[in-house]
C-alpha positions as CSV (number, residue, x, y, z in Angstrom):
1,X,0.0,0.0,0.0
2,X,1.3,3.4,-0.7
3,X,0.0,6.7,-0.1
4,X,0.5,10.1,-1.6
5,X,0.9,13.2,0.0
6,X,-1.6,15.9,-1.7
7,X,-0.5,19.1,-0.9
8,X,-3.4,20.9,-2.6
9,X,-6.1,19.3,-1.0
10,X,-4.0,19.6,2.4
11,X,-3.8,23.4,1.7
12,X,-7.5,23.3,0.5
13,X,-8.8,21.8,3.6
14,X,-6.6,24.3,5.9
15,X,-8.4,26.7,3.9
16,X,-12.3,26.1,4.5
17,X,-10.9,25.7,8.3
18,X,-10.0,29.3,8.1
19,X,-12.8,30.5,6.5
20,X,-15.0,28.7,8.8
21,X,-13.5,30.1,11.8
22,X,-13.4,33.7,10.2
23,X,-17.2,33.2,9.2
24,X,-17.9,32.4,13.2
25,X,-15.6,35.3,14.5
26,X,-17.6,37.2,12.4
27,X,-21.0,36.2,13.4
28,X,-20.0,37.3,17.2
29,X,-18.7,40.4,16.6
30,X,-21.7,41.3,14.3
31,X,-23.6,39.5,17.3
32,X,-22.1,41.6,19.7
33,X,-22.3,45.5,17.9
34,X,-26.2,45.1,17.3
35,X,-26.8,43.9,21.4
36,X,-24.2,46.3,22.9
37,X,-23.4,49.5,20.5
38,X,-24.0,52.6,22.1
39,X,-22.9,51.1,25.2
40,X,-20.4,52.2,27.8
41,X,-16.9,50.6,26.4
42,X,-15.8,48.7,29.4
43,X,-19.0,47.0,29.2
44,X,-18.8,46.3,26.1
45,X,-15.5,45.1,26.3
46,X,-16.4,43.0,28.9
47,X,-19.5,41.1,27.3
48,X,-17.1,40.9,23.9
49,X,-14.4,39.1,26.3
50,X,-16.8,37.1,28.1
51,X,-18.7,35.9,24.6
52,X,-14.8,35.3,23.1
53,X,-14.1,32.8,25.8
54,X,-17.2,31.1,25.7
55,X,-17.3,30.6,21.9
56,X,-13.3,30.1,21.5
57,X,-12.3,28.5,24.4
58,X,-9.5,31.2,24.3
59,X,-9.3,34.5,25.8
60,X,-9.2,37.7,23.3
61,X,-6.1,39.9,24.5
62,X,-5.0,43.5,23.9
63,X,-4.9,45.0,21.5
64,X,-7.7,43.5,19.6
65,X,-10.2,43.6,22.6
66,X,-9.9,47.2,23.2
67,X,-10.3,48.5,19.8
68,X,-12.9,46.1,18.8
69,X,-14.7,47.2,22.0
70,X,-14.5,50.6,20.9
71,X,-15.3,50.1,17.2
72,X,-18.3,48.2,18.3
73,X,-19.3,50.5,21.2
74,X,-19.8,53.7,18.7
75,X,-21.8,51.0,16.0
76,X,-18.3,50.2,13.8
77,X,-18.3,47.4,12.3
78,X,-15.1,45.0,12.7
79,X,-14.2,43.3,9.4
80,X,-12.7,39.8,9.8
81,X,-10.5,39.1,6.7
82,X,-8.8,34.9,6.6
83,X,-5.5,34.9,5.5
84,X,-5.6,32.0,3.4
85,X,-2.6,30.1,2.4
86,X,-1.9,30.2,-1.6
87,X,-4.4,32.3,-2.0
């Protein structure tokens, strides 16, 4: 038996992971701007944090959580762009 190493469909499937993981970041940070814009920014920051965790299983640090706080806070939207490989 022999097996051949496809790097296409290695870096295809790497891919769709990214894109599926940029497609849910997206989601809560959309989520989060229409439940919490206009709020104060520490509270916003601290919901975003708090929703990051829970959906990630990872903590969102500085200096993404404070400017995303704030973009969201004043109604911004934050644009989540994959960085796909080969692409």
């Amino acid at each position: 038996m022999s097996f051949e190493f496809n790097e296409d469909a290695i870096r295809d499937l790497a891919n769709r992971a990214v894109t599926i993981r940029a497609q849910e970041m997206q989601a809560l940070l959309d989520e989060v701007r229409t439940t919490e814009q206009g709020k104060d920014v520490d509270d916003v920051k601290a919901v975003l944090a708090a929703r990051w965790r829970e959906t990630f299983e990872r903590d969102l640090t500085d200096p993404h959580l404070s400017a995303w706080a704030e973009q969201l806070a004043k109604g911004g939207q934050v644009i989540v762009k994959p960085e796909l490989e080969g692409a």
